[in-house]
N, C-alpha and C positions, 0 to 999 in steps of 0.2 A: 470500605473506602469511603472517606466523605463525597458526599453529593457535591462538595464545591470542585474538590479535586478529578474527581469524574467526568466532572462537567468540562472544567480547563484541558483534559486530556482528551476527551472525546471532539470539543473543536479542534484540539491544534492538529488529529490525525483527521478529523475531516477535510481540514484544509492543505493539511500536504496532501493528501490524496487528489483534492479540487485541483490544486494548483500543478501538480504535473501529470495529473489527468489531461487538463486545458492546455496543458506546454508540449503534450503531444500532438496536438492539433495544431497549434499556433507559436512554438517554436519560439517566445519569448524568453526564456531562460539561455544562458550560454552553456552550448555542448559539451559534453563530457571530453576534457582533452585527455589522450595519452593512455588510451584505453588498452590493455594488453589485447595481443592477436586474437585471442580465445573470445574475448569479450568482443572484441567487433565483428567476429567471425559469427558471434551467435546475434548479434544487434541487426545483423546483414539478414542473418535467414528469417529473424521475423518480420523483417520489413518486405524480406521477397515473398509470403506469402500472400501479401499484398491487405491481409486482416486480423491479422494477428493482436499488430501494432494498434490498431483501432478497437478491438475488441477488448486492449486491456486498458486502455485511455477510460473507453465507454465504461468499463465496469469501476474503474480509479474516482471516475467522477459520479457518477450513481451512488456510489458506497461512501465518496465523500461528502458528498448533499446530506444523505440520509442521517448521517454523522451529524450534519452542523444544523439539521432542521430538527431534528430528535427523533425523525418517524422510523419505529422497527428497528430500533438500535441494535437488538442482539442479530436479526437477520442481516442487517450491514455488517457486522464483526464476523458473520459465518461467509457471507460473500465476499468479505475482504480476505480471506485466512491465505485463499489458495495466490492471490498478487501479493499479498504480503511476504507468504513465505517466498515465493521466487526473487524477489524484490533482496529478501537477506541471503536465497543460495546464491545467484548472481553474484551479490558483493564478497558474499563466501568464496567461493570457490576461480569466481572469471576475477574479480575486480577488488582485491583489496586493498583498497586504497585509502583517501580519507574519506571517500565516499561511504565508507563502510559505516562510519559514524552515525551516517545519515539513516543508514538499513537499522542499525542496530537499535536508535531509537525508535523508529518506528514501530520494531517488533515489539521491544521493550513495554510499548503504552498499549498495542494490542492486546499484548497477553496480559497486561492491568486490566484494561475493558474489558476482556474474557470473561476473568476472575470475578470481576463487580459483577458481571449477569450473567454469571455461571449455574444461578436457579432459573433460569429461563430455557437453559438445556439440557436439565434433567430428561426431559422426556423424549430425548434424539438418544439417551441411553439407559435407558428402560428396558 
């Protein structure tokens, strides 16, 4: 994969990760209308943990910095896997909507960025 294109993909998923990492906290983006039962039903129980909701904010924005600074790129893509995939079962399975669009590119450039420093994880399967 070109360095230029790796590069443009690697900002645009740091920065959705920044930006609704930060919109978990500060609630500037407008809310998801018209959410099926299922979906709110499970939107409800991670908020009632009372950290859930904050722990995946925290880690959305951690993993997006790291992205858009360039430090530890293949560690940001291994800590991103596990919000990433939920982020597509979610639109999978609770919420197919057009929001799905939005999941499916995400994963889409992940598993691009995977692939680009895929020799970096050789030796987690060794």
């Amino acid at each position: 994969m070109k360095s230029k294109l790796s590069l443009i993909l690697r900002l645009v998923l740091g920065l959705i990760m920044l930006v609704f990492g930060l919109n978990k906290f500060f609630d500037f983006l407008p809310p998801m209308e018209g959410l099926p039962d299922k979906a709110t039903a499970f939107f409800g129980a991670l908020i009632a943990t009372g950290y859930m909701i904050k722990l995946i904010a925290i880690s959305e924005i951690i993993g997006g910095l790291l992205l858009i600074i360039g430090k530890w790129i293949p560690f940001a893509l291994v800590f991103l896997t596990p919000v990433i995939l939920n982020i597509f079962f979610f639109h999978m399975f609770l919420d197919l909507s057009q929001n799905m669009i939005l999941a499916l590119v995400v994963t889409v450039i992940h598993i691009m960025l995977l692939y680009k420093y895929k020799n970096s994880f050789t030796a987690l399967f060794s």
